[in-house]
Biopython code that builds the backbone (N, CA, C, O; Angstrom):
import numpy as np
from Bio.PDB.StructureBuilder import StructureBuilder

atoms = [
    (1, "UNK", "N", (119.940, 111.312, 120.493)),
    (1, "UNK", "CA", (118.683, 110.613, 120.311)),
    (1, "UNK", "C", (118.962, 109.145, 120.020)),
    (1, "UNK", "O", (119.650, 108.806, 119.058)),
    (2, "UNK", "N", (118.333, 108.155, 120.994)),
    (2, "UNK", "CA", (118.315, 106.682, 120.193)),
    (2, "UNK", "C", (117.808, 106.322, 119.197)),
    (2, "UNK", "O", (116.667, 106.651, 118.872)),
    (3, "UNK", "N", (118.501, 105.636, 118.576)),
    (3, "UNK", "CA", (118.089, 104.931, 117.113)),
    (3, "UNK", "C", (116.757, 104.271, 117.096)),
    (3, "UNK", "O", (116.719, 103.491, 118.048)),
    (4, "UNK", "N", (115.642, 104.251, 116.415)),
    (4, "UNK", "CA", (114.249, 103.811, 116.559)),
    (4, "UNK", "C", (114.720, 102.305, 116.239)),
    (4, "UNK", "O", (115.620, 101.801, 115.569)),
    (5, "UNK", "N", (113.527, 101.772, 117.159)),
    (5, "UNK", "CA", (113.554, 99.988, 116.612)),
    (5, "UNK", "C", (113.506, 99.864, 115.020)),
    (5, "UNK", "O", (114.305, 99.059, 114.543)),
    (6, "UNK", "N", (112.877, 100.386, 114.351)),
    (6, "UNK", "CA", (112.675, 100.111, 113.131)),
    (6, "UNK", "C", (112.497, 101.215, 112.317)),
    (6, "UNK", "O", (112.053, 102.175, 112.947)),
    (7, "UNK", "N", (112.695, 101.432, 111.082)),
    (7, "UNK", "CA", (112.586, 103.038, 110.360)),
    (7, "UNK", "C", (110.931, 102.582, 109.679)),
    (7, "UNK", "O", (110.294, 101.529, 109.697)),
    (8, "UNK", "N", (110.694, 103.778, 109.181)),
    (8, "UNK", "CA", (109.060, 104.030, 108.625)),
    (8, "UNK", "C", (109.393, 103.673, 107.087)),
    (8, "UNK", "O", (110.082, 104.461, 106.439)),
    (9, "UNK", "N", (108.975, 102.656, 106.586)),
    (9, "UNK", "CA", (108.429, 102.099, 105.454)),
    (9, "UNK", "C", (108.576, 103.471, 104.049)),
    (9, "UNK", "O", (107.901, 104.474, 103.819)),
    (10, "UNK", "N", (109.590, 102.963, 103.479)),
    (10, "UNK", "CA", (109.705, 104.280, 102.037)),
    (10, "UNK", "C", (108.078, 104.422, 101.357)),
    (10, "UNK", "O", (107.069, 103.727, 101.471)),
    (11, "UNK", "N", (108.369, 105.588, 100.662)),
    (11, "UNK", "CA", (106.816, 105.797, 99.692)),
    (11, "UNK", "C", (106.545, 104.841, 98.731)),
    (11, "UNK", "O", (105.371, 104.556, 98.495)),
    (12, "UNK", "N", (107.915, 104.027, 97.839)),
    (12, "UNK", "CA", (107.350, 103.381, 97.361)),
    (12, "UNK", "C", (106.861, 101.709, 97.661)),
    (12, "UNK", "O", (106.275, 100.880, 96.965)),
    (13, "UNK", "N", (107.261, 101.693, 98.660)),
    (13, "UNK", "CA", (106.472, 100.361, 99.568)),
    (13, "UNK", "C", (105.145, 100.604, 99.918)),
    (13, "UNK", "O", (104.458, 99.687, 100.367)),
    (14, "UNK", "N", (104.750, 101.605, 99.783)),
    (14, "UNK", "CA", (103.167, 101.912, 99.993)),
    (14, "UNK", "C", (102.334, 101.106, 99.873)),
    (14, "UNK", "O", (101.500, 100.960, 100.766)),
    (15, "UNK", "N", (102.314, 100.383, 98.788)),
    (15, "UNK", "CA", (101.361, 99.658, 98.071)),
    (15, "UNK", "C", (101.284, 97.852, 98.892)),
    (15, "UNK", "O", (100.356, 97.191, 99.358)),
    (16, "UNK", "N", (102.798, 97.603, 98.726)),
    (16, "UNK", "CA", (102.637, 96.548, 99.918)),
    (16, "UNK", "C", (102.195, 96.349, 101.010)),
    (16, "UNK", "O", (101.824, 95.249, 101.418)),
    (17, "UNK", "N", (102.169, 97.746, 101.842)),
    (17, "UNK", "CA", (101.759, 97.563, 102.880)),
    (17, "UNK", "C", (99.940, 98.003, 102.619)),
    (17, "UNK", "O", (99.032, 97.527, 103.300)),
    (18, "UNK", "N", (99.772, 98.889, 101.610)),
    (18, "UNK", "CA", (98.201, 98.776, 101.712)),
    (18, "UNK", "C", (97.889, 97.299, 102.131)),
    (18, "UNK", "O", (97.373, 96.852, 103.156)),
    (19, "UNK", "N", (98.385, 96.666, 100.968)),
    (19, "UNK", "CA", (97.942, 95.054, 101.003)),
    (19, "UNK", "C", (97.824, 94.678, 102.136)),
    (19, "UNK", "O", (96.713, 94.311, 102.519)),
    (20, "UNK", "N", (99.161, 94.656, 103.185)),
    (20, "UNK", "CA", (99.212, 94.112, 104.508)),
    (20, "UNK", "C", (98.085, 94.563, 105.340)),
    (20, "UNK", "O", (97.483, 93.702, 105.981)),
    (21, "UNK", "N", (97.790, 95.543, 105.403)),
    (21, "UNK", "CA", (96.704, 96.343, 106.041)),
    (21, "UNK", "C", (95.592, 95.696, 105.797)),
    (21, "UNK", "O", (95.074, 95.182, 106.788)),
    (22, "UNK", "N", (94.796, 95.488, 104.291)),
    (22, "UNK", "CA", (93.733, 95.018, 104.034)),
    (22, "UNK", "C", (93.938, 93.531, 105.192)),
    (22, "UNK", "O", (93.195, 93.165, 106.103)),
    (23, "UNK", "N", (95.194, 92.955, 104.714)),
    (23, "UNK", "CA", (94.809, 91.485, 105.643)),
    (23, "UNK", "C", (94.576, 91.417, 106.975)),
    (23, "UNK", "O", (93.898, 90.562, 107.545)),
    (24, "UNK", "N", (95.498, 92.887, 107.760)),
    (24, "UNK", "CA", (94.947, 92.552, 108.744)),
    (24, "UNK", "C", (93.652, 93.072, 109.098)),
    (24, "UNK", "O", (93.052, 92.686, 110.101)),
    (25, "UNK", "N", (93.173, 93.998, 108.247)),
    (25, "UNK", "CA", (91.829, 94.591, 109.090)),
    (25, "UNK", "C", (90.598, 93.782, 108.609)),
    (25, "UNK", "O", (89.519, 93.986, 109.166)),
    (26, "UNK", "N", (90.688, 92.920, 107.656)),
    (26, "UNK", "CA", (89.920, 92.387, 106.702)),
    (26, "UNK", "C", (89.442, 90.696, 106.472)),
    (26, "UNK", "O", (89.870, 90.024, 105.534)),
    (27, "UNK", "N", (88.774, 90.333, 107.196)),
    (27, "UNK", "CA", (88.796, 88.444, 107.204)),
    (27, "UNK", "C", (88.499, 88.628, 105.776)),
    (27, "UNK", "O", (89.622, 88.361, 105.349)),
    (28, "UNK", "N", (87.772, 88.901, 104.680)),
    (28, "UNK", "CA", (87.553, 88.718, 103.310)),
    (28, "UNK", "C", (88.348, 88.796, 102.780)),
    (28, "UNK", "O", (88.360, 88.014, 101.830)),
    (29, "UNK", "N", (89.596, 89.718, 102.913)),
    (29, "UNK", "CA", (90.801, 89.616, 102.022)),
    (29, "UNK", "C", (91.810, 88.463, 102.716)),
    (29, "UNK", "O", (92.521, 87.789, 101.969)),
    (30, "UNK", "N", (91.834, 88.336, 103.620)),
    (30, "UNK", "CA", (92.615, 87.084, 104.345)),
    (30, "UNK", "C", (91.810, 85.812, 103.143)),
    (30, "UNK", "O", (92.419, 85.098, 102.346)),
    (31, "UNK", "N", (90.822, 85.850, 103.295)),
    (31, "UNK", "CA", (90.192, 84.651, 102.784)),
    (31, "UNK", "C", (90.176, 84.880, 101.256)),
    (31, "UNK", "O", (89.858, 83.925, 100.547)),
    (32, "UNK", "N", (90.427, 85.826, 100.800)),
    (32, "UNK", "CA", (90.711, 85.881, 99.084)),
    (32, "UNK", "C", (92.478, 85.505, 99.049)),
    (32, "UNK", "O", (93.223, 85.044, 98.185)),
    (33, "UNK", "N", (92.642, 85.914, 100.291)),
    (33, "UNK", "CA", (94.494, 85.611, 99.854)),
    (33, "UNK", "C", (94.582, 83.970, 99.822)),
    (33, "UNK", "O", (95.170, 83.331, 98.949)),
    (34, "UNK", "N", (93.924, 83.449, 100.878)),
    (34, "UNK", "CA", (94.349, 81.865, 101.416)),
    (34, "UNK", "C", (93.700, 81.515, 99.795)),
    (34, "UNK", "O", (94.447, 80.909, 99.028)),
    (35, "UNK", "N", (92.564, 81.840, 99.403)),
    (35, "UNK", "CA", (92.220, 81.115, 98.058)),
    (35, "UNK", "C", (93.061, 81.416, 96.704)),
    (35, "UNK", "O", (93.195, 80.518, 95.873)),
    (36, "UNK", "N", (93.607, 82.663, 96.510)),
    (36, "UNK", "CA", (93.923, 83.026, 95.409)),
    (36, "UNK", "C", (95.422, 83.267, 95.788)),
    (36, "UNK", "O", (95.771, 84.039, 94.894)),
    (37, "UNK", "N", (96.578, 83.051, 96.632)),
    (37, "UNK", "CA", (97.675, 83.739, 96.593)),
    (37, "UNK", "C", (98.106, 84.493, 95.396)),
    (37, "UNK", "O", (98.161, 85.685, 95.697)),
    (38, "UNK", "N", (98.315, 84.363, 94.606)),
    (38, "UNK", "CA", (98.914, 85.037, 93.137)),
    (38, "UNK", "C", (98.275, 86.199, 92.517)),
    (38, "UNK", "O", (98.807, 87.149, 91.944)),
    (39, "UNK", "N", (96.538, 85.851, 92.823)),
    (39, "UNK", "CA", (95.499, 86.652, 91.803)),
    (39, "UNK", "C", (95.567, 87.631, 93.095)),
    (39, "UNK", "O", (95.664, 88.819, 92.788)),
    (40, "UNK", "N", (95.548, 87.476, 93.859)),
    (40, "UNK", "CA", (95.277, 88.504, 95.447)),
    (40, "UNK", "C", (96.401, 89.593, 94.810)),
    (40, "UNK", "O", (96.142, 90.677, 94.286)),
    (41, "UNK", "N", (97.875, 88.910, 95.036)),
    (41, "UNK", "CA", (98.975, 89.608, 95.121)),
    (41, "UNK", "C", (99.229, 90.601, 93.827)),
    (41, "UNK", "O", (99.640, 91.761, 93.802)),
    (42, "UNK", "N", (98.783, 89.607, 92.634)),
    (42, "UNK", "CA", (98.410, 90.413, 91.151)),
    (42, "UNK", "C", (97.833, 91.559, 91.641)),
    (42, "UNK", "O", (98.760, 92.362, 91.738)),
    (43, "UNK", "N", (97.047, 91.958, 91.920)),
    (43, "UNK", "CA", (95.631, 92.943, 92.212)),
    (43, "UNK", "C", (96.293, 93.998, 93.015)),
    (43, "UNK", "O", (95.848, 95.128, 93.219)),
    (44, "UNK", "N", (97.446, 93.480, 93.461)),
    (44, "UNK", "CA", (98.537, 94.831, 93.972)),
    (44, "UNK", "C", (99.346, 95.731, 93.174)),
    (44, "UNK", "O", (99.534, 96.948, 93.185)),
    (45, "UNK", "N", (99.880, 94.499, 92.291)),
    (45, "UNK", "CA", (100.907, 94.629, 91.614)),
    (45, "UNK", "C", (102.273, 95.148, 92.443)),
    (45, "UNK", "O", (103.003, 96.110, 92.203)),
    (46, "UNK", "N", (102.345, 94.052, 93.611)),
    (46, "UNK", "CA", (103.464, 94.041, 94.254)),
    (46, "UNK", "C", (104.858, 93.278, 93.592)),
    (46, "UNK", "O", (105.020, 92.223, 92.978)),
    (47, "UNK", "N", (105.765, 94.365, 94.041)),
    (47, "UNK", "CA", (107.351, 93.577, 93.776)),
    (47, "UNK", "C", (107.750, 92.239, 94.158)),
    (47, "UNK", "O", (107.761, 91.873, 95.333)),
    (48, "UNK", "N", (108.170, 91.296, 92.909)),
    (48, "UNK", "CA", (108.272, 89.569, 93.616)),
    (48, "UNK", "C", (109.001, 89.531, 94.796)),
    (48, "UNK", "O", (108.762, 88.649, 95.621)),
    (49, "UNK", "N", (109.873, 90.383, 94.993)),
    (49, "UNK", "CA", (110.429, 90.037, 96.329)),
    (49, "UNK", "C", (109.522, 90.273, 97.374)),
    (49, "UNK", "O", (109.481, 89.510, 98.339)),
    (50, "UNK", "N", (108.520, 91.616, 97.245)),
    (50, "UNK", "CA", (107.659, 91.550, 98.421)),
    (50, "UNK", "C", (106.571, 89.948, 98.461)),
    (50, "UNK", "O", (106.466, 89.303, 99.504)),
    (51, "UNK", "N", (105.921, 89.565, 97.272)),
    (51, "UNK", "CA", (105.299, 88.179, 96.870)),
    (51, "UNK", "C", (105.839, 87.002, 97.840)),
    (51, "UNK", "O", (105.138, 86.151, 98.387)),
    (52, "UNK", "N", (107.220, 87.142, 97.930)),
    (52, "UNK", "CA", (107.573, 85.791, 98.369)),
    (52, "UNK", "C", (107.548, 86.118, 99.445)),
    (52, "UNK", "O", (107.263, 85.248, 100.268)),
    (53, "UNK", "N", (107.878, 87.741, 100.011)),
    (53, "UNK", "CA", (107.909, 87.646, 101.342)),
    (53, "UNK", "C", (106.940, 87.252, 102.408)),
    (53, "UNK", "O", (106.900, 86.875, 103.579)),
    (54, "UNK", "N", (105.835, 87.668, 100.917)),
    (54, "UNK", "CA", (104.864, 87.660, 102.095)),
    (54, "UNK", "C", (104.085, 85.670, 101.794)),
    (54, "UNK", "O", (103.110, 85.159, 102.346)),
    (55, "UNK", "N", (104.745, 85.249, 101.061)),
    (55, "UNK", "CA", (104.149, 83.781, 100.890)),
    (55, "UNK", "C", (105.110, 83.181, 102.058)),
    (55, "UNK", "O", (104.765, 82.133, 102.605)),
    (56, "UNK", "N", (106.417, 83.891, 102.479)),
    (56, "UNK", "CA", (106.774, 83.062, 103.734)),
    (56, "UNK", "C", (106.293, 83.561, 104.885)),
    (56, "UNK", "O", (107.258, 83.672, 105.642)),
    (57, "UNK", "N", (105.798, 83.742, 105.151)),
    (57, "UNK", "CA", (105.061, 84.322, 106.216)),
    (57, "UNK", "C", (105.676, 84.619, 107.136)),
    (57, "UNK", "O", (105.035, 84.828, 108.166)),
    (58, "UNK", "N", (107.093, 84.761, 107.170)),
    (58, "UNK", "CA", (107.948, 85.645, 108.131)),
    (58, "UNK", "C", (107.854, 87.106, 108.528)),
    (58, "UNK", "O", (108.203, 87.771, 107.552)),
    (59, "UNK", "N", (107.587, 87.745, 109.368)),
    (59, "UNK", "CA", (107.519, 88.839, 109.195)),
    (59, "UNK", "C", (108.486, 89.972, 109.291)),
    (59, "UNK", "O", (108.336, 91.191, 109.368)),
    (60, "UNK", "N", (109.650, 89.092, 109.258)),
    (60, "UNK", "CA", (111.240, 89.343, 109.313)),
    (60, "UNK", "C", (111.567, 90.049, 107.843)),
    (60, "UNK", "O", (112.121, 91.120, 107.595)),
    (61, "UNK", "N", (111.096, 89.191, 107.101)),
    (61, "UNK", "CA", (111.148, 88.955, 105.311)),
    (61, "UNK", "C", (110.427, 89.594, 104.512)),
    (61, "UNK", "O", (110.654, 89.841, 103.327)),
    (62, "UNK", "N", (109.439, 89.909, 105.216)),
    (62, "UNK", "CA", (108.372, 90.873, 104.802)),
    (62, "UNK", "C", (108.814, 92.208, 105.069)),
    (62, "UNK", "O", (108.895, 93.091, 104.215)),
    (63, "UNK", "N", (109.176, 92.362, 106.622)),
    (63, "UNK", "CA", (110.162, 93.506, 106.874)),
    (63, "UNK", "C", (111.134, 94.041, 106.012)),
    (63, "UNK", "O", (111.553, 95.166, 105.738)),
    (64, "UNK", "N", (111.422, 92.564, 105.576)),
    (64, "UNK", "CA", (113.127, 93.803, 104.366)),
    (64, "UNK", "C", (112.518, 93.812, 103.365)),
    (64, "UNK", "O", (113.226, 94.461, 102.595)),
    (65, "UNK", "N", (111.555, 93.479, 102.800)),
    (65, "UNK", "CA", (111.005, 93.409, 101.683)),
    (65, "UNK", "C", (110.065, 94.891, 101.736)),
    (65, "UNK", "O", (109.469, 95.367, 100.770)),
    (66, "UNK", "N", (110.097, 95.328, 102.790)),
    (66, "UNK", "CA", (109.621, 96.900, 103.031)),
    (66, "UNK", "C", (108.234, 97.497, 103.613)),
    (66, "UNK", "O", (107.663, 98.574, 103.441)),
    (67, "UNK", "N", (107.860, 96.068, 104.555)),
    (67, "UNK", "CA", (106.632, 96.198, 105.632)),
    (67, "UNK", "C", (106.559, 96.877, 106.704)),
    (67, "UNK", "O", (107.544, 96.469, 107.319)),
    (68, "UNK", "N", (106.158, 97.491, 107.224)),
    (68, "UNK", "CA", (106.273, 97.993, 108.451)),
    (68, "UNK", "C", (106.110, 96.744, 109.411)),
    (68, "UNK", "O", (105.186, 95.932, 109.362)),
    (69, "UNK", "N", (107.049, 96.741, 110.188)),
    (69, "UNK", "CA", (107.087, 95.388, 110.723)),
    (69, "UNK", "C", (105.902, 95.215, 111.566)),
    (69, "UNK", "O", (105.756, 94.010, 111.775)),
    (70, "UNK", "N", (104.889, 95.996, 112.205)),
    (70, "UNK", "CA", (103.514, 95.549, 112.797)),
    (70, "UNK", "C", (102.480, 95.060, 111.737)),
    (70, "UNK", "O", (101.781, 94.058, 111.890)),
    (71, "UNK", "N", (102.464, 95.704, 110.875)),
    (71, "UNK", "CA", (101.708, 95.093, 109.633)),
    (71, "UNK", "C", (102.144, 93.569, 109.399)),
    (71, "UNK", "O", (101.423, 92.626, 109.726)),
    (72, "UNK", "N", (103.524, 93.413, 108.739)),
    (72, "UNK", "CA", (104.051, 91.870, 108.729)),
    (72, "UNK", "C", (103.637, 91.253, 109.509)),
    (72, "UNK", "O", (103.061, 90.210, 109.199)),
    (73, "UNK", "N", (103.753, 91.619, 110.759)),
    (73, "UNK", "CA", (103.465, 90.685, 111.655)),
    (73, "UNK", "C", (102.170, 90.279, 112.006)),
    (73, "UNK", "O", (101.819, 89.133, 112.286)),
    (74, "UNK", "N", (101.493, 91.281, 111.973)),
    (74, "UNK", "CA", (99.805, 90.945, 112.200)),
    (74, "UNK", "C", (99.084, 90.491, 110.641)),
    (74, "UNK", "O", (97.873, 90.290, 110.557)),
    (75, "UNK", "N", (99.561, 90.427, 110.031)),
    (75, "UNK", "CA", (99.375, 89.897, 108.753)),
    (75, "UNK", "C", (99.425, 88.501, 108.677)),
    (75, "UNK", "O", (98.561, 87.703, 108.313)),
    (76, "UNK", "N", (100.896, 88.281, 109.192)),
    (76, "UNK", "CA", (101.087, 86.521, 109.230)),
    (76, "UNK", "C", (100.575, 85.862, 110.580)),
    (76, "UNK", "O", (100.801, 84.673, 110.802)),
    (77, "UNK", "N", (99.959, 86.569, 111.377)),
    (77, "UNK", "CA", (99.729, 86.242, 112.714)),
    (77, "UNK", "C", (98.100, 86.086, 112.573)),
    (77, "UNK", "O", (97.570, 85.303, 113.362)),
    (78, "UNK", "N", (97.357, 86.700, 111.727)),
    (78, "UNK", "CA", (95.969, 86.447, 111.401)),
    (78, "UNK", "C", (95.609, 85.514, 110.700)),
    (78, "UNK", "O", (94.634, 84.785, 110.883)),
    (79, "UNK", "N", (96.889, 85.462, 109.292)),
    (79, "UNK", "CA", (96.491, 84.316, 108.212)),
    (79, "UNK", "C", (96.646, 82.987, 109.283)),
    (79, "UNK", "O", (95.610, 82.422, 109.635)),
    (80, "UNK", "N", (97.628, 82.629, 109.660)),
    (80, "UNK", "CA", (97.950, 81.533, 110.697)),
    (80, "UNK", "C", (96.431, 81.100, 111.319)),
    (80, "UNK", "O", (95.948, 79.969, 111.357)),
    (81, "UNK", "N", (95.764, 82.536, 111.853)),
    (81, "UNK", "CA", (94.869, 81.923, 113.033)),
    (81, "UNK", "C", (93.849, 81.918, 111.922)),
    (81, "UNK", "O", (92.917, 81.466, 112.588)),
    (82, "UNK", "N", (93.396, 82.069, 110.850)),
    (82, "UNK", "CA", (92.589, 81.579, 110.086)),
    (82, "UNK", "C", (92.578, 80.520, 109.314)),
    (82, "UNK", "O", (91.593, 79.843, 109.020)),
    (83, "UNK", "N", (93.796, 80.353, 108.943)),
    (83, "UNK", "CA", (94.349, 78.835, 108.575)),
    (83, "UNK", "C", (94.163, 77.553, 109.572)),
    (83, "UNK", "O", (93.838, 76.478, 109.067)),
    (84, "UNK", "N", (94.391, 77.668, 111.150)),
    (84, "UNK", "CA", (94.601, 77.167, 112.081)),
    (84, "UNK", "C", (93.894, 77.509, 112.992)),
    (84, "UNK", "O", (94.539, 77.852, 113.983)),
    (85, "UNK", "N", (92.323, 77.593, 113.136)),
    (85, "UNK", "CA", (91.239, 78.478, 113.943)),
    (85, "UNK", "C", (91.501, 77.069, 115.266)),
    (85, "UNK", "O", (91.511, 77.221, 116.488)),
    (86, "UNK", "N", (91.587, 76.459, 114.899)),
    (86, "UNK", "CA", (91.550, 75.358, 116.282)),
    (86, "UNK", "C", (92.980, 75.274, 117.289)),
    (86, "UNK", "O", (93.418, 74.703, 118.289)),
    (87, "UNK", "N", (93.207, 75.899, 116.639)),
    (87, "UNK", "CA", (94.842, 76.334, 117.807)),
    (87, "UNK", "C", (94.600, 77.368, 118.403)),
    (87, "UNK", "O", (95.033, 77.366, 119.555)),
    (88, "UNK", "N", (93.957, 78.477, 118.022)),
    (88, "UNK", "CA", (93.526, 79.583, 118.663)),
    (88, "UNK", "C", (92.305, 79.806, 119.324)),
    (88, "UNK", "O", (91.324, 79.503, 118.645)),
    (89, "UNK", "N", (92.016, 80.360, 120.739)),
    (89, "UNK", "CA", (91.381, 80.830, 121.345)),
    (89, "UNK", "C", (90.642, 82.488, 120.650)),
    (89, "UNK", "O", (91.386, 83.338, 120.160)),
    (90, "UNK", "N", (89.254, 82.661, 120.733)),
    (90, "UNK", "CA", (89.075, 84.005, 120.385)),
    (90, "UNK", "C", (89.593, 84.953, 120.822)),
    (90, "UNK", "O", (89.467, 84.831, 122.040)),
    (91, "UNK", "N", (90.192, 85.991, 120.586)),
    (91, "UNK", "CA", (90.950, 87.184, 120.514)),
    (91, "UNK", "C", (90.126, 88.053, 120.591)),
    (91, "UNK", "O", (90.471, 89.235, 120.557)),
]
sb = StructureBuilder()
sb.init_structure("model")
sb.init_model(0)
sb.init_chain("A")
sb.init_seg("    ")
for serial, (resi, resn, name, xyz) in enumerate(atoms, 1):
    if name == "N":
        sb.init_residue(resn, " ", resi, " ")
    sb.init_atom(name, np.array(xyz, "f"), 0.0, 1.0, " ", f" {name:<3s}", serial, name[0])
structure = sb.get_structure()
């Protein structure tokens, strides 16, 4: 059997990725994150390493920090186009 691109996110990363999830399915939590980074991330009570990962908006970093890497990525790929609505075309 080949090795999967990426393994499935442990149980106790759960919680990070709820978070990730809310951002991507969610313009209100995108827009509580862009206002509050800290109080957002508080409200998880995520691990600082996941915090920073996800303040760099890599989704590389977020990955080792224990994202499922489609989440990371559509996470930092939404905040971007909400941060930056004039670079983007509607989707």
């Amino acid at each position: 059997m080949d090795r999967l691109h990426y393994s499935y996110p442990s149980p106790h990363d759960y919680v990070f990725n709820k978070l990730l999830y809310a951002l991507r399915m969610e313009k209100a939590a995108r827009q509580r994150y862009l206002q509050d980074p800290e109080g957002f991330t508080a409200a998880y009570a995520i691990r600082p390493e996941q915090a920073a990962a996800l303040r760099s908006m890599d989704p590389l970093k977020m990955g080792a920090a224990g994202a499922h890497p489609l989440l990371g990525f559509m996470a930092a790929l939404l905040l971007k186009m909400d941060t930056e609505s004039q670079k983007f075309t509607q989707y």
